[in-house]
Backbone as CSV, one residue per row, in Angstrom:
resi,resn,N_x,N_y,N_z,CA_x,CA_y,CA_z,C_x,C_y,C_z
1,UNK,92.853,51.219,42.145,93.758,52.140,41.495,92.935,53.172,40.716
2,UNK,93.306,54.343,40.805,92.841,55.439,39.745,92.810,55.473,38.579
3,UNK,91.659,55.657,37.833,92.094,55.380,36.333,92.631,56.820,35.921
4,UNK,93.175,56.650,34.758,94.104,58.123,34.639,93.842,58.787,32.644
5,UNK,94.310,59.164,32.829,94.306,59.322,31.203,94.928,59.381,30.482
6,UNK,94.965,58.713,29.348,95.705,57.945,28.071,96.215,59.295,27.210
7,UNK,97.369,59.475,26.582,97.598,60.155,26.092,98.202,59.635,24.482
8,UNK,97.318,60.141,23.633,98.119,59.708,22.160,98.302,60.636,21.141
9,UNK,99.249,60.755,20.625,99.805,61.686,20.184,100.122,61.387,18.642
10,UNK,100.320,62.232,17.653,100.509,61.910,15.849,100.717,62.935,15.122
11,UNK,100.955,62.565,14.030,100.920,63.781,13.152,99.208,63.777,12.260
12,UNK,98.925,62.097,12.473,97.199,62.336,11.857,97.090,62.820,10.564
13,UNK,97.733,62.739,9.470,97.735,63.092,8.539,97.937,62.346,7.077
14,UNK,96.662,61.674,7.542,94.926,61.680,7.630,95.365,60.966,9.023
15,UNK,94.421,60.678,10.265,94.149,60.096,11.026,93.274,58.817,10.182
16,UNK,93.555,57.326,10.574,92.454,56.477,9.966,92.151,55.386,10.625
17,UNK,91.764,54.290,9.819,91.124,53.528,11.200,92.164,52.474,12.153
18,UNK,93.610,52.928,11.189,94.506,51.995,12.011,94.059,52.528,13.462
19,UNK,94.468,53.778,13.264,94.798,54.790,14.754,93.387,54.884,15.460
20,UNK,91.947,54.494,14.842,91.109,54.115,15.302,91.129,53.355,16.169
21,UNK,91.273,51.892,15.599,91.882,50.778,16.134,92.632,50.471,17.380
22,UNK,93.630,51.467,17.304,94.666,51.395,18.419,93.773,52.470,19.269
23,UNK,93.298,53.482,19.008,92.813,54.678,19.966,91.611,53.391,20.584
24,UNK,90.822,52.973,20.263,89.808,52.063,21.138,90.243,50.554,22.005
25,UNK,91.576,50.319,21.290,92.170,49.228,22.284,93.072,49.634,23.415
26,UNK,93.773,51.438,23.223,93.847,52.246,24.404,92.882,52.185,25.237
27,UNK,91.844,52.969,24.853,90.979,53.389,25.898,90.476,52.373,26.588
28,UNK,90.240,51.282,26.269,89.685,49.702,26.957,90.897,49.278,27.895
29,UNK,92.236,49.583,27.939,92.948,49.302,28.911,91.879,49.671,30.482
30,UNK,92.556,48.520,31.676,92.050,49.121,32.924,92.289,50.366,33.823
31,UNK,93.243,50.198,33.526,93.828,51.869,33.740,93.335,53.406,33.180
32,UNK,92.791,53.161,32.037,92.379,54.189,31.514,90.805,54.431,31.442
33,UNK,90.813,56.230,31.855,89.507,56.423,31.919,89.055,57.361,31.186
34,UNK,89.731,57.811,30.200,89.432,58.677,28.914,90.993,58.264,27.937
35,UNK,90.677,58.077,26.803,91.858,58.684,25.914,91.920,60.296,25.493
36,UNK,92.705,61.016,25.851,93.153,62.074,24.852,93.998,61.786,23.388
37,UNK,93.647,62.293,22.301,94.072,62.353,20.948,95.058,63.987,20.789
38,UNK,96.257,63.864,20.836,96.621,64.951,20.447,97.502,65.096,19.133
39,UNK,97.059,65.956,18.213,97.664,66.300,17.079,98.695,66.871,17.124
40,UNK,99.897,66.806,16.855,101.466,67.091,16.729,101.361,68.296,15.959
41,UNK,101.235,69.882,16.534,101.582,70.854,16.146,102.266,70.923,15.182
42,UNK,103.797,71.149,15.537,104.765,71.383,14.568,105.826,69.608,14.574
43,UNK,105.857,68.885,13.904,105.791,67.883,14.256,107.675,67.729,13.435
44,UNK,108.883,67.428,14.928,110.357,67.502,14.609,110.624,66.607,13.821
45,UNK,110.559,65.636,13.338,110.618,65.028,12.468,110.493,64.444,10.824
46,UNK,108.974,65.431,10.679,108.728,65.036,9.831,107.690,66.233,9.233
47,UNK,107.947,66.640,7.764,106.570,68.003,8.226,105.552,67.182,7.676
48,UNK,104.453,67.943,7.905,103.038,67.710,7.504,102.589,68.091,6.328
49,UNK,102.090,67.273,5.554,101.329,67.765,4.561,100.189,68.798,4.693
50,UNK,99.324,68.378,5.374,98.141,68.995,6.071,98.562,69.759,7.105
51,UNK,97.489,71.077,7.208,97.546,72.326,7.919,97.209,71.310,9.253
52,UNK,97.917,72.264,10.492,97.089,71.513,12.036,95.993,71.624,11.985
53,UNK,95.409,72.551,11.246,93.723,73.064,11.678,92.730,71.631,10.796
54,UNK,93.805,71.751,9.805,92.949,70.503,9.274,93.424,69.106,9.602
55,UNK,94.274,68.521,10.941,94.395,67.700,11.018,94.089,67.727,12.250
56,UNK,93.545,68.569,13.012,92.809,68.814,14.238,91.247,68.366,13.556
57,UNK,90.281,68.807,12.470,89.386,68.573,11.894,89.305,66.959,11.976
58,UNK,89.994,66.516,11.141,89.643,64.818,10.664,90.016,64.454,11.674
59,UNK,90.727,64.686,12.920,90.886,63.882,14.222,89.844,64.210,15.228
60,UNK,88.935,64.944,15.271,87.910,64.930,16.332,86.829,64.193,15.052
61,UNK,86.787,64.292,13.737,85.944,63.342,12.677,86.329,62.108,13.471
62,UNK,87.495,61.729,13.069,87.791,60.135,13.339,88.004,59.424,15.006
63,UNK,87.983,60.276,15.786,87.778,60.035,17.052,86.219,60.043,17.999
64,UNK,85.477,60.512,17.352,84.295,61.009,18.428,83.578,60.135,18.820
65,UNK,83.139,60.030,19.991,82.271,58.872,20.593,83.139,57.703,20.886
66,UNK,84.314,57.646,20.894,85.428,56.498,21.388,85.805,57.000,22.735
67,UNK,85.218,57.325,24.051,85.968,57.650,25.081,87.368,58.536,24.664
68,UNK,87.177,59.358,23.681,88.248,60.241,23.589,88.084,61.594,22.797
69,UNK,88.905,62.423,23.430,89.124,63.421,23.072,90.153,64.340,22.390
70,UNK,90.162,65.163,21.404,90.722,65.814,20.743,91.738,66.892,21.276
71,UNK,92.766,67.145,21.763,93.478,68.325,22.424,94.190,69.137,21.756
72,UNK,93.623,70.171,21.576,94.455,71.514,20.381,95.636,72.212,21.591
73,UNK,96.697,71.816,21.002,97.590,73.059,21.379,98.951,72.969,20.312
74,UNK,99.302,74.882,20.379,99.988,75.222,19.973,101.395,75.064,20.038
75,UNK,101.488,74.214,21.250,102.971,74.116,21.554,103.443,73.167,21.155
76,UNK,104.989,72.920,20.815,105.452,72.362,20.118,106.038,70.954,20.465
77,UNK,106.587,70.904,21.702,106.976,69.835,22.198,106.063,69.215,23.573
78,UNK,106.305,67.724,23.550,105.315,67.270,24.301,105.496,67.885,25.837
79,UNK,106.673,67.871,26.275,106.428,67.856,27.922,105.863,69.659,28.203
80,UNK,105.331,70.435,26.799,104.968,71.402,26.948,103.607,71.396,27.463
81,UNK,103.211,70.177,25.663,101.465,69.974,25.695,101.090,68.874,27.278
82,UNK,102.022,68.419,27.563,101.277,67.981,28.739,101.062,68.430,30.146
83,UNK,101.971,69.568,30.089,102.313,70.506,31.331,100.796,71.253,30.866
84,UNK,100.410,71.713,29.627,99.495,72.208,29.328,98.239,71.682,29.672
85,UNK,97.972,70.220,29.286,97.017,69.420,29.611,96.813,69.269,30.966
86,UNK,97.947,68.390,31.681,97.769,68.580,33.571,97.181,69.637,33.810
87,UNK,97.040,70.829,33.649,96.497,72.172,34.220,95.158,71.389,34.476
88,UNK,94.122,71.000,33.342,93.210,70.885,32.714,92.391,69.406,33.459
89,UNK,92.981,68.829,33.657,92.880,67.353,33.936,93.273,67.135,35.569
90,UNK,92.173,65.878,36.130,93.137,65.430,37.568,93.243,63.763,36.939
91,UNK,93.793,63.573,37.811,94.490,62.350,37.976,95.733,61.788,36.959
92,UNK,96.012,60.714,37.218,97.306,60.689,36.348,97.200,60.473,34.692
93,UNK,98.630,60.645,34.244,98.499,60.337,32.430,99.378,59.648,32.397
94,UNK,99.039,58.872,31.266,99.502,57.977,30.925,100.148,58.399,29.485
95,UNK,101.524,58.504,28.735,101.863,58.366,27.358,102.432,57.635,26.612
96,UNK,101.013,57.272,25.579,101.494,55.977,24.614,102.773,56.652,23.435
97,UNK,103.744,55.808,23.547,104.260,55.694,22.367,104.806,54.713,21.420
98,UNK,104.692,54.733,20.349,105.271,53.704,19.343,106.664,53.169,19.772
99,UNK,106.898,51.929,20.104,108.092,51.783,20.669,109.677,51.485,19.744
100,UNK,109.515,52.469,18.784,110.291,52.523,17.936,111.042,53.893,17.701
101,UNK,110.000,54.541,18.877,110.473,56.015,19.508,111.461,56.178,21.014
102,UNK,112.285,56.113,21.161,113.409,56.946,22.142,113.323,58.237,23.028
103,UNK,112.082,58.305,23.588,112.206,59.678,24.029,113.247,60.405,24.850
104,UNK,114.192,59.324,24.554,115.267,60.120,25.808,115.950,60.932,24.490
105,UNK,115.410,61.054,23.297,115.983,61.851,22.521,115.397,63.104,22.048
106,UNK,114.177,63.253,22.851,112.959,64.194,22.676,113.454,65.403,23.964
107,UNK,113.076,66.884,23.274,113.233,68.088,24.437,113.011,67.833,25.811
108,UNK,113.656,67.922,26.928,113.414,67.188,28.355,112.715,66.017,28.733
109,UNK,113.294,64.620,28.352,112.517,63.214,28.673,112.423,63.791,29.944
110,UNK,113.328,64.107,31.233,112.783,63.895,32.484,111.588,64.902,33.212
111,UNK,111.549,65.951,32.469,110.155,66.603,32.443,108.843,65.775,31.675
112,UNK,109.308,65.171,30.965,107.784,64.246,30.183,107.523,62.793,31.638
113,UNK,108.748,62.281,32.198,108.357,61.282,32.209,107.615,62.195,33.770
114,UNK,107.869,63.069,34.740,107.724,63.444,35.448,105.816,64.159,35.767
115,UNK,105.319,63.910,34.443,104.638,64.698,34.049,103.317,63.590,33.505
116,UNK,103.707,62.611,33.297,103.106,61.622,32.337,104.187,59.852,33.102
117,UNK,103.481,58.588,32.867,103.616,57.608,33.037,104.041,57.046,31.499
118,UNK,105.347,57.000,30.684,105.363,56.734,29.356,105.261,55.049,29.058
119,UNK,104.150,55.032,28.593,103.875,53.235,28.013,104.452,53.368,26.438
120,UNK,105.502,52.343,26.206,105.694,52.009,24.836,104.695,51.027,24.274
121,UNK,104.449,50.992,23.157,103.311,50.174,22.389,104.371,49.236,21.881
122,UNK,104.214,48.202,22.238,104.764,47.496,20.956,103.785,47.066,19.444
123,UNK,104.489,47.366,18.450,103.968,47.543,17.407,103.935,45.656,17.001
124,UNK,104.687,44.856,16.795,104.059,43.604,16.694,103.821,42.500,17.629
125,UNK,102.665,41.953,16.954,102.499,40.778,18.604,103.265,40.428,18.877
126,UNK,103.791,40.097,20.135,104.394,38.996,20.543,103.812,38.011,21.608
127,UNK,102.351,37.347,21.492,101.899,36.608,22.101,101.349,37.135,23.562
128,UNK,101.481,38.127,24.045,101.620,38.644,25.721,100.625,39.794,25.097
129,UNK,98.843,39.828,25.967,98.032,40.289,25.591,97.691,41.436,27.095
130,UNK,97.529,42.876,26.560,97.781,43.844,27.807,96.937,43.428,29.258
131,UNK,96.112,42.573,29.063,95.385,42.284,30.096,96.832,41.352,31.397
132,UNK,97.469,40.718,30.488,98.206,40.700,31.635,99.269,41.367,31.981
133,UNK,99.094,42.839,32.004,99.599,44.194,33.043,99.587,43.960,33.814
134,UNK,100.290,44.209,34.747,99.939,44.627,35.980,100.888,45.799,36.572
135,UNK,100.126,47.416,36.468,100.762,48.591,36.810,101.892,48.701,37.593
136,UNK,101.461,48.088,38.773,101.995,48.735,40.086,103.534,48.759,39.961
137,UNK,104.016,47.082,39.429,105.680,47.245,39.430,105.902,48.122,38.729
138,UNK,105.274,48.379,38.202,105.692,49.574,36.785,105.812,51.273,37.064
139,UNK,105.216,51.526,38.217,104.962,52.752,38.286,106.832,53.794,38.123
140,UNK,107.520,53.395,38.489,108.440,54.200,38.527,109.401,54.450,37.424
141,UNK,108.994,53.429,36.484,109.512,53.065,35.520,109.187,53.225,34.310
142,UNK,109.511,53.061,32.503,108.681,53.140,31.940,108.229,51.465,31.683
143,UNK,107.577,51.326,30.997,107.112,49.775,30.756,106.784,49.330,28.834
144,UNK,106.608,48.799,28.873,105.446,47.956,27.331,105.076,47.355,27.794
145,UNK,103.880,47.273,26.561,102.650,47.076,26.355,102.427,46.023,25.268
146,UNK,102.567,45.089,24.807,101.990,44.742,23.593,100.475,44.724,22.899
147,UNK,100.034,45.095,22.062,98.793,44.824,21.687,98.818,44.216,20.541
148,UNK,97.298,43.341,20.058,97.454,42.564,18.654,96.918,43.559,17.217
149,UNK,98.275,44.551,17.366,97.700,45.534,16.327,98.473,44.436,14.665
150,UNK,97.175,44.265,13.952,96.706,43.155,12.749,96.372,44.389,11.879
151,UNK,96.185,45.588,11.939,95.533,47.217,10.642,96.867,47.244,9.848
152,UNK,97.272,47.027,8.335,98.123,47.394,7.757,97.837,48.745,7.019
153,UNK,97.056,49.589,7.397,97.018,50.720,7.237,97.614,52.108,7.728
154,UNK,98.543,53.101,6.802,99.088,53.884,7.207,98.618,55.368,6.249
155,UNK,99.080,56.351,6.977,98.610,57.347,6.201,99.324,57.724,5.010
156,UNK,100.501,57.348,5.256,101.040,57.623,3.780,100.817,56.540,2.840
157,UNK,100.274,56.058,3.087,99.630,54.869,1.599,98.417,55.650,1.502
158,UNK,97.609,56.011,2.659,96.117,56.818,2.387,96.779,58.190,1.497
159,UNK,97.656,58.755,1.597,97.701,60.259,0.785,98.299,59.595,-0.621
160,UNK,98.755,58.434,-0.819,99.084,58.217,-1.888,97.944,57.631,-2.565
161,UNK,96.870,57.241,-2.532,95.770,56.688,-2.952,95.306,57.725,-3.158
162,UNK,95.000,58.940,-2.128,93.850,59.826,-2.495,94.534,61.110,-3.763
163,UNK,95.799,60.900,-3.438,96.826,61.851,-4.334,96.044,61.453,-5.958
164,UNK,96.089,60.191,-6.335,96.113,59.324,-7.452,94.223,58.912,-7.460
165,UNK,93.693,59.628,-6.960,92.216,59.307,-7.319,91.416,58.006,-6.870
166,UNK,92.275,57.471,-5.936,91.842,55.968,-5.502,90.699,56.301,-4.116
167,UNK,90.114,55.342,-4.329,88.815,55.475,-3.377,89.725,54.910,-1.946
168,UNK,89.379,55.376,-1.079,90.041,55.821,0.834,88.639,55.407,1.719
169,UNK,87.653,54.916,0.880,86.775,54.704,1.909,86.824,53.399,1.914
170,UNK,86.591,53.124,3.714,86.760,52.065,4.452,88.684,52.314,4.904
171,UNK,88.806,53.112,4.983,90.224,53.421,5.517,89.959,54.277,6.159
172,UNK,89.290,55.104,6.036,89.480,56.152,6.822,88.178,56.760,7.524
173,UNK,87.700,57.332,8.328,86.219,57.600,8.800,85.623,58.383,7.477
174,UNK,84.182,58.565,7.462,83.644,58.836,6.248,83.835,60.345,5.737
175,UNK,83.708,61.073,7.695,83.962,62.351,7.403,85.335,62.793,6.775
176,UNK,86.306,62.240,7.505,87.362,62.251,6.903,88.010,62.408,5.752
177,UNK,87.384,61.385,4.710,86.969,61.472,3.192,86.810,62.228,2.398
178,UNK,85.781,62.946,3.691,84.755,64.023,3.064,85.602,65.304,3.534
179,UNK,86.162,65.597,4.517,87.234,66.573,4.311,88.304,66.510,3.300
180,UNK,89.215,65.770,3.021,89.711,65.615,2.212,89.491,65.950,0.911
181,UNK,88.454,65.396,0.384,87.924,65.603,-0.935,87.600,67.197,-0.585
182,UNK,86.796,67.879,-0.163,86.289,69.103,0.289,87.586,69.897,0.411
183,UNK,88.732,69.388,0.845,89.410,70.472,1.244,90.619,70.576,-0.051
184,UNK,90.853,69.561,-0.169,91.428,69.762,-1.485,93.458,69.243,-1.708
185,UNK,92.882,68.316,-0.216,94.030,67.578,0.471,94.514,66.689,-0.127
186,UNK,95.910,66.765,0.175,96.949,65.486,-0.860,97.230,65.596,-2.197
187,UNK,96.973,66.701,-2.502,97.230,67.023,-4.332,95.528,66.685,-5.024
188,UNK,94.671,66.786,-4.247,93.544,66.875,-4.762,92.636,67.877,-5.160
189,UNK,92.190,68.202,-6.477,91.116,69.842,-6.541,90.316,69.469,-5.725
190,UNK,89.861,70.826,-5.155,88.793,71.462,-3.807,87.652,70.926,-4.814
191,UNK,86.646,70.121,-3.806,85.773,70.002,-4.556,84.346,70.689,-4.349
């Protein structure tokens, strides 16, 4: 089978080592032969604290050297950025999502799924470890995934720590940190 490429998607704001975590137990799937990291432009749900430019920054910080890559685009909804990406890319994609997400409630599911293979993550164990996948029944369909994601780390506990002067290292990559503090992120003076 072809390996294809992983697609993960966020608002990253901060990116940290949960999404570390999960971005390197992506990319180790058999199926996958790169992860892409993409940062959520304008993100429908929820706004961002942080500029894209700076959450494009701490996500190629907190990603690099993990079989993955960083994907800047401007567009707003996914089955845009991936129509965008396919240009760019051969073989197939794969898109992870948190399975607490519905995309049949997202701008054209049948252009995303048409476009992309959508894997739900399940967010707690349930004993069933991804190695025993097996694609093929799956192809037409969407599927889950479980993984033993154990990181109780989220970014909004990280912006509330760094808001309040609390030390973020070992949460988050170093550079990361170091943007943050530097940039003057989360209610913090530019330093």
């Amino acid at each position: 089978m072809e390996k294809g490429i992983g697609i993960l998607g966020g608002t990253f704001d901060p990116p940290h080592n949960g999404h570390l975590f999960l971005a390197s137990t992506l990319s180790s799937l058999p199926f996958i032969g790169q992860l892409v990291i993409i940062p959520t432009f304008k993100p429908r749900y929820k706004d961002p604290i942080s500029s894209y430019t700076a959450r494009c920054c701490m996500s190629k910080a907190t990603f690099e050297n993990y079989r993955t890559s960083v994907f800047e685009s401007t567009k707003s909804y996914i089955f845009e950025q991936l129509a965008e990406l396919k240009e760019d890319v051969k073989g197939p994609l794969y898109l992870f999502v948190g399975d607490d997400w519905d995309i049949n409630s997202w701008k054209n599911p049948d252009q995303i799924r048409k476009l992309a293979k959508v894997i739900y993550i399940r967010r707690q164990f349930s004993g069933k470890l991804y190695e025993d996948i097996k694609l093929e029944p799956f192809m037409h369909k969407d599927f889950i995934i479980n993984l033993p994601i154990t990181l109780d780390i989220s970014s909004t506990k990280i912006r509330y720590m760094a808001q309040r002067g609390m030390p973020i290292e070992g949460l988050v990559h170093p550079d990361v940190a170091l943007i943050i503090k530097t940039r003057g992120l989360y209610g913090l003076p530019k330093a």
